[in-house]
C-alpha positions as a Markdown table, in Angstrom:
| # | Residue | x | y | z |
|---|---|---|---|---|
| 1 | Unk | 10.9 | 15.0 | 1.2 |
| 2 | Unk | 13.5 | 11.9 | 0.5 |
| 3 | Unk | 11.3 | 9.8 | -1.9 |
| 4 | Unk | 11.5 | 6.1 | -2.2 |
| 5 | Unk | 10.2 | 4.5 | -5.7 |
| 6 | Unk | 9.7 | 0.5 | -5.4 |
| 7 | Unk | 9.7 | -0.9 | -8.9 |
| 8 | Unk | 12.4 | -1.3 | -11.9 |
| 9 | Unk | 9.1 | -0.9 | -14.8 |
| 10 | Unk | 7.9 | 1.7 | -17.3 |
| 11 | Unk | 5.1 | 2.7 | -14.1 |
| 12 | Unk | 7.9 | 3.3 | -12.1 |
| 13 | Unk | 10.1 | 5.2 | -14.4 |
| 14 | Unk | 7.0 | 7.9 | -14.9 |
| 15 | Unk | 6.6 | 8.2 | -11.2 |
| 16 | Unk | 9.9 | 9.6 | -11.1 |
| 17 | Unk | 10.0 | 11.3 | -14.1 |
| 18 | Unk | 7.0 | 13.2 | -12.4 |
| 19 | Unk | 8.2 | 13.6 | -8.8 |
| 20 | Unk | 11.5 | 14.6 | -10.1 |
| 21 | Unk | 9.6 | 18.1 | -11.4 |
| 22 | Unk | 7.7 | 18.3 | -7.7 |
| 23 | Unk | 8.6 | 21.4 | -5.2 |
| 24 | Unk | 8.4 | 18.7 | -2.6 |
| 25 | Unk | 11.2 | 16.2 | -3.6 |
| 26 | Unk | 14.4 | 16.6 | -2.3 |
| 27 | Unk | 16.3 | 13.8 | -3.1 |
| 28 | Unk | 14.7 | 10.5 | -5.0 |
| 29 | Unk | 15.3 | 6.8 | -4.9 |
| 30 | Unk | 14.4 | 4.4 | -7.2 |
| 31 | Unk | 14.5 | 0.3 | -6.2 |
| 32 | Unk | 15.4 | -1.7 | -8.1 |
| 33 | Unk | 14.8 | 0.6 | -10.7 |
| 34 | Unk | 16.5 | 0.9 | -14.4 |
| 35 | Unk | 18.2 | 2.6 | -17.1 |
| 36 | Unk | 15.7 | 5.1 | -17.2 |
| 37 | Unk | 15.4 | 5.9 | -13.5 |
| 38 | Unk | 18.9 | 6.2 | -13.4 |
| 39 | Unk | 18.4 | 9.5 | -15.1 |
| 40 | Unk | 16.0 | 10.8 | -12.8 |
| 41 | Unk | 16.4 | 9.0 | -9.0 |
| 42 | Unk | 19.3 | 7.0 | -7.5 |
| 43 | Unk | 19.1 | 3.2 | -8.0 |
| 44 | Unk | 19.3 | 1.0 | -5.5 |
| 45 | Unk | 20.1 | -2.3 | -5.7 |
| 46 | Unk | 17.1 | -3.9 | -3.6 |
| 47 | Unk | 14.1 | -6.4 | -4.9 |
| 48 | Unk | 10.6 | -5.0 | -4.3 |
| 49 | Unk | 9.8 | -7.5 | -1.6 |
| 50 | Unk | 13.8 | -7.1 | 0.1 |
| 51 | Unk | 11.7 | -5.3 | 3.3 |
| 52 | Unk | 14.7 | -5.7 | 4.7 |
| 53 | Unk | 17.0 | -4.6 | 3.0 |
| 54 | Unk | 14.2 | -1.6 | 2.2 |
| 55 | Unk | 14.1 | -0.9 | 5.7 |
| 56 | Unk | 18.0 | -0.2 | 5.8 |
| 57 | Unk | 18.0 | 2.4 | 2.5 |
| 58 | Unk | 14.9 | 4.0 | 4.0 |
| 59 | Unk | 17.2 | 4.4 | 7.5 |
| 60 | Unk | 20.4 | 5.6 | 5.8 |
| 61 | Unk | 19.1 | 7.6 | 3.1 |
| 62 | Unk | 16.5 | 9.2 | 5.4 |
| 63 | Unk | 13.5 | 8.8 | 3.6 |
| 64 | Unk | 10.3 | 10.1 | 4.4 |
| 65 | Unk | 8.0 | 8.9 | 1.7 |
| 66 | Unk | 7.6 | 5.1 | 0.1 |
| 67 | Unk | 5.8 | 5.1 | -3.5 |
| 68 | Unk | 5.1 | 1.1 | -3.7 |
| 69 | Unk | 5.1 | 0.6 | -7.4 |
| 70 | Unk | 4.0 | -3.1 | -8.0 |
| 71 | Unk | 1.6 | -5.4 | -6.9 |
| 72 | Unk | 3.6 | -8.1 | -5.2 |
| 73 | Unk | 5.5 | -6.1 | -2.1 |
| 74 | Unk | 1.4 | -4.7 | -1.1 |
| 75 | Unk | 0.1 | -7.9 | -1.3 |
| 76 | Unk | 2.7 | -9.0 | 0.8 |
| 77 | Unk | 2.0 | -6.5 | 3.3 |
| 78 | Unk | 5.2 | -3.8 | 3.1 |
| 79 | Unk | 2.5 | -1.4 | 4.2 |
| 80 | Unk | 1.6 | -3.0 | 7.6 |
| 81 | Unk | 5.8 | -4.0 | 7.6 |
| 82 | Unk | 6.3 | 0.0 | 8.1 |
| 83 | Unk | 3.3 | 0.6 | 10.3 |
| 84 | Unk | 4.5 | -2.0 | 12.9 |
| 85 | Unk | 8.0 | -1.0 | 12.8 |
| 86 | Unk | 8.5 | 1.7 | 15.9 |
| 87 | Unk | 11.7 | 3.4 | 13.2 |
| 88 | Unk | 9.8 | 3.0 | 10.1 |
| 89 | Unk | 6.2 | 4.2 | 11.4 |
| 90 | Unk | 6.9 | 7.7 | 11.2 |
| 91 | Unk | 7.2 | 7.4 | 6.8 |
| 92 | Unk | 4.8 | 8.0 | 4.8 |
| 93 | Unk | 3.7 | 5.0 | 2.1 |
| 94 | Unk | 1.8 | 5.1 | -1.1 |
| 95 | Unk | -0.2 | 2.0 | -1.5 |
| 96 | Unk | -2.5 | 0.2 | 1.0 |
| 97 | Unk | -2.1 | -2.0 | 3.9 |
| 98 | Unk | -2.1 | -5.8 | 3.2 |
| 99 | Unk | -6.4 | -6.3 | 4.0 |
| 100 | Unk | -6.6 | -3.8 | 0.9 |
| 101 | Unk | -4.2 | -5.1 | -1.2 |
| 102 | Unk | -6.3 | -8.3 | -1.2 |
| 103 | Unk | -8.4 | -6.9 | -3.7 |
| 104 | Unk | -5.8 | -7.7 | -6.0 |
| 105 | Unk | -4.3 | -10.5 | -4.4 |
| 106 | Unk | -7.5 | -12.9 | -4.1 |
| 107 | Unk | -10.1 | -12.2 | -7.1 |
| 108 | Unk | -12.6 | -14.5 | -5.1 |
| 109 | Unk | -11.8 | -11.6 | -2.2 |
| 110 | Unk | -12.7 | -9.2 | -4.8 |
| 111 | Unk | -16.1 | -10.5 | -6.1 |
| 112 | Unk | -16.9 | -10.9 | -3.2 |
| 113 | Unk | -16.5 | -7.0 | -1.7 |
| 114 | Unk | -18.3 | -6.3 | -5.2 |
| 115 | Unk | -21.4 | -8.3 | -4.4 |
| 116 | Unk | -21.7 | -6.8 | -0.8 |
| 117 | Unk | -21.9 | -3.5 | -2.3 |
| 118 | Unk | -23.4 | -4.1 | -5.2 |
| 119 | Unk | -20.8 | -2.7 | -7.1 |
| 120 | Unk | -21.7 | -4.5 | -11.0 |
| 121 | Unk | -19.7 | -7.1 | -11.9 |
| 122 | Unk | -19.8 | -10.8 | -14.1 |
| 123 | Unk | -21.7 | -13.4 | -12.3 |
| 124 | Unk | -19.5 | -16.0 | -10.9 |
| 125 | Unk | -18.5 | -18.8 | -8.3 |
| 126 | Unk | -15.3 | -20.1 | -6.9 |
| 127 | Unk | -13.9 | -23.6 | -6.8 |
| 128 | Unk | -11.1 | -25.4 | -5.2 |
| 129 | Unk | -9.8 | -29.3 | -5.8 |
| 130 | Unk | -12.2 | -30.2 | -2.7 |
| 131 | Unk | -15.3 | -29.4 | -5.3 |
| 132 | Unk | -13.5 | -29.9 | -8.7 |
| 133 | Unk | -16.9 | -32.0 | -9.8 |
| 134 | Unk | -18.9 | -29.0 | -9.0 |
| 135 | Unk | -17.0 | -26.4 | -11.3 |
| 136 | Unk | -17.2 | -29.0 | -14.2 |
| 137 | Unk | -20.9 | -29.3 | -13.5 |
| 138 | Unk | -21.0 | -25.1 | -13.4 |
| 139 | Unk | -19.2 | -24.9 | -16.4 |
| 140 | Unk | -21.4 | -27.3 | -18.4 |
| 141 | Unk | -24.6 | -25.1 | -17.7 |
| 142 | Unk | -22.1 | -22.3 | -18.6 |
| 143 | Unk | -22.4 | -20.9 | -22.2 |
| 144 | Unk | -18.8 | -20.3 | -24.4 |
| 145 | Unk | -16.9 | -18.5 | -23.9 |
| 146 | Unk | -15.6 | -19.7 | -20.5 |
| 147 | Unk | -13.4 | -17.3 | -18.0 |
| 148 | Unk | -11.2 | -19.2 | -15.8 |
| 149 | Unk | -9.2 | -17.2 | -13.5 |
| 150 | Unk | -6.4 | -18.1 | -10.9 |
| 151 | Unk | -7.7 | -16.7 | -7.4 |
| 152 | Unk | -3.8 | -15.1 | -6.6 |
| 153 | Unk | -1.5 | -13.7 | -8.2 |
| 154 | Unk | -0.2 | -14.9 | -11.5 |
| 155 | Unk | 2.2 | -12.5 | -13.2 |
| 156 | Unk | -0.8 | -11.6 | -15.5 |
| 157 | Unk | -1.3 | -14.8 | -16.5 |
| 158 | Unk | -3.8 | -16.4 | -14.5 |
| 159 | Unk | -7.1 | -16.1 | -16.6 |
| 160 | Unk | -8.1 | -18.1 | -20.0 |
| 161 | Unk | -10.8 | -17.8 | -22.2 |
| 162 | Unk | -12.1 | -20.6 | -23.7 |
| 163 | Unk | -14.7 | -21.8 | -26.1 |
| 164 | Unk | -14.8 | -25.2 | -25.8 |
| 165 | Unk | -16.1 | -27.3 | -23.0 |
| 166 | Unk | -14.0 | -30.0 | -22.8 |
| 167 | Unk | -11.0 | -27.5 | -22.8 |
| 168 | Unk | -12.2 | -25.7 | -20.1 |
| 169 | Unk | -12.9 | -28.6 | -18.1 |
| 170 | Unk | -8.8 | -29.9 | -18.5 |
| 171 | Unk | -7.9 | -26.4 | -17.8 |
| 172 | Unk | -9.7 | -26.2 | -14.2 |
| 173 | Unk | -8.3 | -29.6 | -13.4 |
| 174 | Unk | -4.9 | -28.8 | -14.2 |
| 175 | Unk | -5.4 | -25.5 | -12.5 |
| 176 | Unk | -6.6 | -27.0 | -9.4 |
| 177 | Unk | -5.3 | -30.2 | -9.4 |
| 178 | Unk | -1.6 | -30.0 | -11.4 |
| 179 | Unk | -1.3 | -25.9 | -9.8 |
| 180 | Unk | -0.7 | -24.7 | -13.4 |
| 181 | Unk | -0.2 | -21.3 | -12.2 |
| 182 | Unk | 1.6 | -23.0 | -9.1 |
| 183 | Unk | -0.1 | -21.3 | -5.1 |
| 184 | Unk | -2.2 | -18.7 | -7.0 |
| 185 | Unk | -5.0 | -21.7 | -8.3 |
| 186 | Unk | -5.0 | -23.2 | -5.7 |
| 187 | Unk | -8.5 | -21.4 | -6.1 |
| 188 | Unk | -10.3 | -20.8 | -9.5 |
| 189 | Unk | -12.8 | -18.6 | -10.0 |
| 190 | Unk | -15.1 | -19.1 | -13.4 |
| 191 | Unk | -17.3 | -16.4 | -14.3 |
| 192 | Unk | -19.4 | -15.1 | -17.2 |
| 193 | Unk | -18.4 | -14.1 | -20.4 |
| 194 | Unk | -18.6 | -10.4 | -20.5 |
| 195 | Unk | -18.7 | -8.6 | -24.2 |
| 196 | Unk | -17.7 | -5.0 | -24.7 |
| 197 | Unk | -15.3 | -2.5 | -24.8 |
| 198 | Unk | -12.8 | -2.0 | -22.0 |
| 199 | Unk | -10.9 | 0.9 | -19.9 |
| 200 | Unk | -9.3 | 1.8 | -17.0 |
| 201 | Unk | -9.9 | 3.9 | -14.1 |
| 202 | Unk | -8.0 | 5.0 | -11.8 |
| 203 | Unk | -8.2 | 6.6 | -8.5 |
| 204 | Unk | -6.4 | 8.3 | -5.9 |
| 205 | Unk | -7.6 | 7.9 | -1.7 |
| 206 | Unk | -6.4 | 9.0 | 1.4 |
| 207 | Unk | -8.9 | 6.8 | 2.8 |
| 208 | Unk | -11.8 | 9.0 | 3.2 |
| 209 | Unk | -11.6 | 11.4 | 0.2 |
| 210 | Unk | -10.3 | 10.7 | -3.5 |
| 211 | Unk | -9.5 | 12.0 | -6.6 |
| 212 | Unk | -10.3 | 10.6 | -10.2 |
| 213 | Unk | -7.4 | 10.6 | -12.1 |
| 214 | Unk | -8.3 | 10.4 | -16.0 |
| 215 | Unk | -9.1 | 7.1 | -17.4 |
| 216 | Unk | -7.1 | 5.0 | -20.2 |
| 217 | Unk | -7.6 | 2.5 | -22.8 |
| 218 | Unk | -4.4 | -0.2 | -23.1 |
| 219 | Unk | -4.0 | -3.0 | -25.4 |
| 220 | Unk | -3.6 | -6.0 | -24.3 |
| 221 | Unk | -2.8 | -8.7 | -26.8 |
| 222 | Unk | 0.4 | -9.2 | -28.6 |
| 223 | Unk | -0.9 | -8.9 | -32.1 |
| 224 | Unk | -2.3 | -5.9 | -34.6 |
| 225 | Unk | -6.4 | -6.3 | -34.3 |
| 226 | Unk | -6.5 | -7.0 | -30.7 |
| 227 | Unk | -4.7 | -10.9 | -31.8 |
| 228 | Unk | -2.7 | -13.5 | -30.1 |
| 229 | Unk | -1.3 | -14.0 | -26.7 |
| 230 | Unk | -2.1 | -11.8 | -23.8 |
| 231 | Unk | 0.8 | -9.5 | -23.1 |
| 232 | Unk | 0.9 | -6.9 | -19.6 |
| 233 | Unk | 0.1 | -4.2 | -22.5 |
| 234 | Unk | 1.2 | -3.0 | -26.2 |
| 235 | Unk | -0.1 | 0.7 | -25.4 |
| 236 | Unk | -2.3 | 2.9 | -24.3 |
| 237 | Unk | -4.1 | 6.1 | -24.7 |
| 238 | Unk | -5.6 | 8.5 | -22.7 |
| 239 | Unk | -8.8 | 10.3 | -22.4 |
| 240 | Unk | -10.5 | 7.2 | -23.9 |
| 241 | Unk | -12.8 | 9.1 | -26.7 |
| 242 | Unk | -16.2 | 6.9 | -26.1 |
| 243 | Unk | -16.3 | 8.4 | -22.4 |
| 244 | Unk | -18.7 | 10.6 | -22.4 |
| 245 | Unk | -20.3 | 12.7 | -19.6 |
| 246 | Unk | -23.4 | 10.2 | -19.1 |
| 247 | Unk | -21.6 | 6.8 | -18.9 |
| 248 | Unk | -18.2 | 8.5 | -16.7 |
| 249 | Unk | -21.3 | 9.7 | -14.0 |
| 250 | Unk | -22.7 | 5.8 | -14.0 |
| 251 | Unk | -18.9 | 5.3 | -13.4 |
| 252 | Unk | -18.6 | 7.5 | -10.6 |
| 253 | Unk | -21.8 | 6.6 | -8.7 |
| 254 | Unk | -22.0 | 3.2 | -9.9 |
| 255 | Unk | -18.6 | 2.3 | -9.0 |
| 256 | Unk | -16.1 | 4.3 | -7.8 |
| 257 | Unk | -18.3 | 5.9 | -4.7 |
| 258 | Unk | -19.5 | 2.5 | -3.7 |
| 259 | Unk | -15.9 | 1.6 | -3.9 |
| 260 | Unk | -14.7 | 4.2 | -1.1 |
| 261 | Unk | -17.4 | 3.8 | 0.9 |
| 262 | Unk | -17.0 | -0.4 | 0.5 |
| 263 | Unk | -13.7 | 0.0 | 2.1 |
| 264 | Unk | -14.8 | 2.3 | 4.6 |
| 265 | Unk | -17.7 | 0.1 | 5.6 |
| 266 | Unk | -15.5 | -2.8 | 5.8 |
| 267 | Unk | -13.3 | -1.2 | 7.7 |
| 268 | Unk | -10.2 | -1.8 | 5.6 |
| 269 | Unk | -8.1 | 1.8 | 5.6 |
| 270 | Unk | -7.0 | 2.9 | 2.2 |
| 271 | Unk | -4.4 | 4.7 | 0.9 |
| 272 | Unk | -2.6 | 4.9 | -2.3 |
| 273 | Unk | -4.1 | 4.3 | -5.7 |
| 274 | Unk | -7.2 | 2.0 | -7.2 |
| 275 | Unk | -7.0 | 0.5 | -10.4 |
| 276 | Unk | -10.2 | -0.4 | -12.0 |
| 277 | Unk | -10.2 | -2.7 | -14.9 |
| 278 | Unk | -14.0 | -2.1 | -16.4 |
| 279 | Unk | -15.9 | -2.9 | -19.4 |
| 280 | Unk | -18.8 | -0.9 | -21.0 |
| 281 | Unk | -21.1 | -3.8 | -22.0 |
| 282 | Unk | -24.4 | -2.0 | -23.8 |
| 283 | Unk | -24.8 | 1.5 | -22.3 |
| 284 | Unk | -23.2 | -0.1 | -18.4 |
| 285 | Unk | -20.0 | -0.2 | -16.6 |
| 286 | Unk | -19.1 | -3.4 | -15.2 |
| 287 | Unk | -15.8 | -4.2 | -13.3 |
| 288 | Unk | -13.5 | -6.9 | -14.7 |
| 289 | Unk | -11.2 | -6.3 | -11.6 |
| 290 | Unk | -9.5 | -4.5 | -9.2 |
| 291 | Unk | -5.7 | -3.6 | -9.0 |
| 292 | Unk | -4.4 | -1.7 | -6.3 |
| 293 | Unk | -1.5 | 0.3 | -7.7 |
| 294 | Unk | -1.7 | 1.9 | -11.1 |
| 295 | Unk | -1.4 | 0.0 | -14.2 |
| 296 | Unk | 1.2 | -0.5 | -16.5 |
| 297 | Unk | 1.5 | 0.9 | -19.5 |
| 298 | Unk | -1.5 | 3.4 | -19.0 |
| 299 | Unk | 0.6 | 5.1 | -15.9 |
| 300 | Unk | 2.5 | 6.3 | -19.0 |
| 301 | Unk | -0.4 | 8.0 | -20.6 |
| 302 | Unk | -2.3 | 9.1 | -17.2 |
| 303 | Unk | 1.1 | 10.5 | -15.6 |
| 304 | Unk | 1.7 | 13.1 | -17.8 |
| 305 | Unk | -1.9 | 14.5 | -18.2 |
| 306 | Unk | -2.0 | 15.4 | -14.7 |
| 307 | Unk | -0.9 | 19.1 | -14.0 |
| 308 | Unk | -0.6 | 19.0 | -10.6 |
| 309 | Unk | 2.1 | 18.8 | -8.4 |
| 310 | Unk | 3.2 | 14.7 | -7.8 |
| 311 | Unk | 4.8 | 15.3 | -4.3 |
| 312 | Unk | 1.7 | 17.4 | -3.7 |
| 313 | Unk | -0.8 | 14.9 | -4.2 |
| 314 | Unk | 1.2 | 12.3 | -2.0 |
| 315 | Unk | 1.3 | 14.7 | 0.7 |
| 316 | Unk | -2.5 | 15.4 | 0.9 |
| 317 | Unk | -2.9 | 11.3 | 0.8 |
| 318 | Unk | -0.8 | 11.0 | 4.0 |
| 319 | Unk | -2.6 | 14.3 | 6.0 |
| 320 | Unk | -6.1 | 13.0 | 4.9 |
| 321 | Unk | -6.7 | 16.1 | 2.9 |
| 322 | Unk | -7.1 | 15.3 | -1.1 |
| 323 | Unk | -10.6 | 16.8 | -0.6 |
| 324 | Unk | -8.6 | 20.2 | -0.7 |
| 325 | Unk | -7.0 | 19.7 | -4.0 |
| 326 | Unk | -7.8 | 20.6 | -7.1 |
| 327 | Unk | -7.0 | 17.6 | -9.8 |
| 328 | Unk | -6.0 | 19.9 | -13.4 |
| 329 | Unk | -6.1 | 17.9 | -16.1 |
| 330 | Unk | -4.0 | 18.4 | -19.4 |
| 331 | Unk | -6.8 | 18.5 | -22.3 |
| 332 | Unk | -4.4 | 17.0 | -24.7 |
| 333 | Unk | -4.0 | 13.3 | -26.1 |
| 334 | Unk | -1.4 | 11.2 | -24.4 |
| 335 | Unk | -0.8 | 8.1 | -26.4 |
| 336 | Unk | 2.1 | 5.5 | -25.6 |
| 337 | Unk | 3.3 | 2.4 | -27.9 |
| 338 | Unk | 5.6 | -0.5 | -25.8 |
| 339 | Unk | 8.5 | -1.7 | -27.8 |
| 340 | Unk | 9.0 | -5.1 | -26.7 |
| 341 | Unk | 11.5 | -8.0 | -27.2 |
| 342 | Unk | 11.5 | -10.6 | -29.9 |
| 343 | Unk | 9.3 | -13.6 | -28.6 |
| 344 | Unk | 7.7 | -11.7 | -25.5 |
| 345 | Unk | 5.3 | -12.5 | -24.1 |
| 346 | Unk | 6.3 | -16.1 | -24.4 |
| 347 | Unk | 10.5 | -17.0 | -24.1 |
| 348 | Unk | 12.4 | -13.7 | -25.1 |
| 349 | Unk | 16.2 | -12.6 | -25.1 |
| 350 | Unk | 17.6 | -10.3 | -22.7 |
| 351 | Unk | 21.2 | -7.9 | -23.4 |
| 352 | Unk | 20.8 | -6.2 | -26.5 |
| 353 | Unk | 22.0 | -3.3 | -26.8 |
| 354 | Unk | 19.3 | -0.2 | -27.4 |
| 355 | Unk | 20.4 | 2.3 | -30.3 |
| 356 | Unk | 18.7 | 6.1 | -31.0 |
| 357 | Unk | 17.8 | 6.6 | -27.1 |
| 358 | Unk | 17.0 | 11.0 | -27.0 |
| 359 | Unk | 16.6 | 12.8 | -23.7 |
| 360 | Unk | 14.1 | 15.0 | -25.6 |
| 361 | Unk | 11.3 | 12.9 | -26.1 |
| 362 | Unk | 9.0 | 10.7 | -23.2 |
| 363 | Unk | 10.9 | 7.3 | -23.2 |
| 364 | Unk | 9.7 | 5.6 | -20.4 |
| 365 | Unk | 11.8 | 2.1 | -19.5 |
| 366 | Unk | 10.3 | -0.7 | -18.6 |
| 367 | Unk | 12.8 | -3.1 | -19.1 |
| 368 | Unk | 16.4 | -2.2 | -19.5 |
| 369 | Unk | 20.0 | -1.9 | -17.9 |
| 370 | Unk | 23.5 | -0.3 | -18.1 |
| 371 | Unk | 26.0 | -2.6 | -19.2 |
| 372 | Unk | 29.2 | -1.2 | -19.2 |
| 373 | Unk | 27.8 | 2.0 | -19.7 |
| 374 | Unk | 25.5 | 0.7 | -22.7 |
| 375 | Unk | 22.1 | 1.0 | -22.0 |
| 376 | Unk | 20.5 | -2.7 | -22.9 |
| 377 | Unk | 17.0 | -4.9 | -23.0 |
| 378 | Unk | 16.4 | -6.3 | -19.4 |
| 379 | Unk | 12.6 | -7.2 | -20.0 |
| 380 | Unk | 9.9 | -8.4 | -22.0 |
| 381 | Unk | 8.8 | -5.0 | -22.5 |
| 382 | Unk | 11.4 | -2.5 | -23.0 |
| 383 | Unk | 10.5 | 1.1 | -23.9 |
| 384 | Unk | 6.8 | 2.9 | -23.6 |
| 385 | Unk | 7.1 | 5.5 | -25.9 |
| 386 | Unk | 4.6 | 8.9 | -25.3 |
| 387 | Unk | 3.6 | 11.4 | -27.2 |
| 388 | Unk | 0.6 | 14.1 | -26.5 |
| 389 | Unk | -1.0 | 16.2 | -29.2 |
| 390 | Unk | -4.7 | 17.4 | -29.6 |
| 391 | Unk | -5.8 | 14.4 | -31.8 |
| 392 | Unk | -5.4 | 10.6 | -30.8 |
| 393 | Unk | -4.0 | 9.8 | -34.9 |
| 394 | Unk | -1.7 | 12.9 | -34.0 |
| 395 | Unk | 0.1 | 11.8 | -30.6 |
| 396 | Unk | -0.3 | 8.5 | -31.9 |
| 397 | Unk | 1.8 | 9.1 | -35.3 |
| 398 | Unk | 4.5 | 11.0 | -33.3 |
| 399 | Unk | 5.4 | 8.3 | -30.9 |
| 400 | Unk | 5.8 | 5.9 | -34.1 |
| 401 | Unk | 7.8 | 8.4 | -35.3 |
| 402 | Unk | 9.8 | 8.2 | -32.2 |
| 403 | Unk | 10.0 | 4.6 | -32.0 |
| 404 | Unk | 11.4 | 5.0 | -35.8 |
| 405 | Unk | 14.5 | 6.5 | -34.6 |
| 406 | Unk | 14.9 | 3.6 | -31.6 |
| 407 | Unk | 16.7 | 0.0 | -32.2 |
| 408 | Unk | 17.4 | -3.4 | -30.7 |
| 409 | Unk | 17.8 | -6.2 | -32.3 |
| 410 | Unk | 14.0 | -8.2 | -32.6 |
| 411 | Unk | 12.5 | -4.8 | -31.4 |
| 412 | Unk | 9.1 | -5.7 | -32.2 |
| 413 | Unk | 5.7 | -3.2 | -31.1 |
| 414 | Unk | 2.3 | -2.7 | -32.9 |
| 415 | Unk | 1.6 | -0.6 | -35.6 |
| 416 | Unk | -2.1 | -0.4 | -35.0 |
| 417 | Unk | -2.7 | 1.0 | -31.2 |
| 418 | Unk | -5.5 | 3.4 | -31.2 |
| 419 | Unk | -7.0 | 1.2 | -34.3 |
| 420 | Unk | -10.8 | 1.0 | -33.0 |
| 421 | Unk | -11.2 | 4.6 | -31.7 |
């Protein structure tokens, strides 16, 4: 097969990383992609929402199978794009069809497939500017902390938990009223607090059968001890050590199953990846949300455990047949640490150049460029490093080590991921 990776991020880079080792790729493509990719795939010049200017590369480079990376181009329906085009229906794409992807696209969407098949979630309700006094009243018989979150897409910005009332209260308004987060609050949706500990699941479909692909933990904020701002993630390992075989069954027939057979039931065709952001609150899985790719930077800890054959897997998803296929797992850790840019996630430089890159250790890009022949910083988050060993502490010490050797200038990353395992 003639693969087609959409993306330019660290997700991306490890998809092709991975397909490049498959029996089944012949030639790969990467679009936009980045200084990593370029090592692995061809880059092409294209945005992830060009379907355009996609639909031209996937003509003249002949390619038979379409790995959507990011959100944005499923929500936006590339999917149903190559269904309904008679020279493009014959390729193969991983990642569902617009309905689908508005599991991730609309949160109130979302909550409400979780409540019709009573799949465990947060309590919640959903407000718009037409009922603005309503969500104030809701909040106020809320208790702290409040969750506010933008109904679309928002870049990962969209949710904010606060304590105080009053807070909350300006936040909705300006949400709904001043589109902080510009078309995607157009809705909010406010939901309870939920306190626990949280990882991520992830799942493969063809639309009747699936795999479950081993789970992660990421870290989220910018600062050591879980602190600060809300980044896309700092790191991530994988398997996450409090899964044990009790609460990953309440996962599967809890969640997961209900999930399939939501979709099916709905009527809404499936195939590609599910993301499933969850929280273990007392001995329970709940789910915080869905994504409908795979996330970013556990793809860079998940990737490499699986065994199996990448172009393998993506060919069973097209025929229908992952029931036939036999997920091995690599019993090692997989840990990952994201060097990011100085000031990320708030206003950050771009163009530095990146010093002590090796092609013998798992540098995944998420955020870089050849200038002039110099690899340099393009992102907010810039390298995932990833190591595996048997012991989290061990895989965790060798990517530091790693990331010791690596320079730009404000390179900035956590010293403390893995800290409450």
């Amino acid at each position: 097969m003639n693969i087609l990776v959409i993306g330019g991020g660290g997700r991306e880079h490890t998809l092709c990383w991975k397909l490049k080792q498959s029996k089944h790729c012949k030639k790969l493509f990467a679009a936009p992609g980045n200084a990593g990719t370029s090592e692995c795939a061809t880059n092409l010049p294209i945005g992830v929402s060009d379907f355009k200017k996609i639909k031209e590369a996937v003509i003249y480079y002949q390619i038979d199978l379409v790995v959507v990376g990011p959100e944005e181009p499923l929500v936006l329906g590339i999917h149903d794009f190559f269904i309904n085009d008679v020279t493009l229906s014959r390729v193969g794409v991983i990642g569902p069809q617009k309905k689908a992807a508005t599991l991730e696209g609309s949160k109130a969407f979302a909550k409400a497939f979780m409540n019709r098949h009573n799949i465990p979630t947060a309590d919640y309700a959903e407000f718009t500017s037409e009922n603005i006094t309503e969500g104030e009243a809701f909040l106020e018989k809320s208790k702290p902390p409040y969750v506010l979150k933008a109904d679309g897409l928002a870049a990962g910005k969209g949710v904010l938990i606060l304590d105080d009332l009053m807070q909350a209260k300006k936040e909705l308004r300006q949400m709904l009223l001043q589109k902080k987060f510009g078309k995607a609050s157009r809705k909010v949706v406010i939901e309870e607090f939920l306190k626990g500990i949280e990882l991520s699941c992830f799942v493969l479909t063809d639309g009747e059968n699936y795999l479950t692909l081993p789970m992660a933990k990421d870290y989220k904020r910018i600062g050591e001890g879980d602190t600060g701002l809300n980044t896309g993630g700092m790191g991530a390992v994988s398997p996450v050590p409090f899964l044990d075989n009790s609460f990953e069954q309440k996962i599967c027939n809890q969640i997961i199953k209900p999930t399939i057979e939501g979709l099916k039931k709905d009527k809404i065709p499936y195939k590609g990846f599910i993301f499933i952001g969850l929280i273990k609150v007392g001995d329970d899985p709940k789910v915080i949300e869905y994504n409908v790719r795979l996330g970013d930077p556990e793809t860079e800890v998940v990737i490499p455990r699986i065994k199996n054959d990448l172009g393998e897997l993506f060919q069973a998803v097209q025929e229908g047949t992952l029931d036939k296929i036999q997920l091995e797992i690599e019993s090692q850790v997989a840990a990952t640490v994201m060097a990011v840019s100085k000031g990320y996630p708030e206003a950050y430089e771009k163009g530095k150049a990146i010093k002590g890159l090796s092609k013998g250790e798992m540098i995944f890009h998420a955020g870089t460029k050849i200038i002039d022949g110099q690899v340099q910083t393009s992102g907010g988050r810039v390298l995932a490093v990833t190591s595996m060993a048997e012991e989290h502490k061990i895989a965790l010490l060798n990517s530091y080590t790693t990331l010791s050797k690596l320079s730009f200038e404000g390179i900035n990353y956590r010293k403390d991921i893995g800290f409450d395992l």
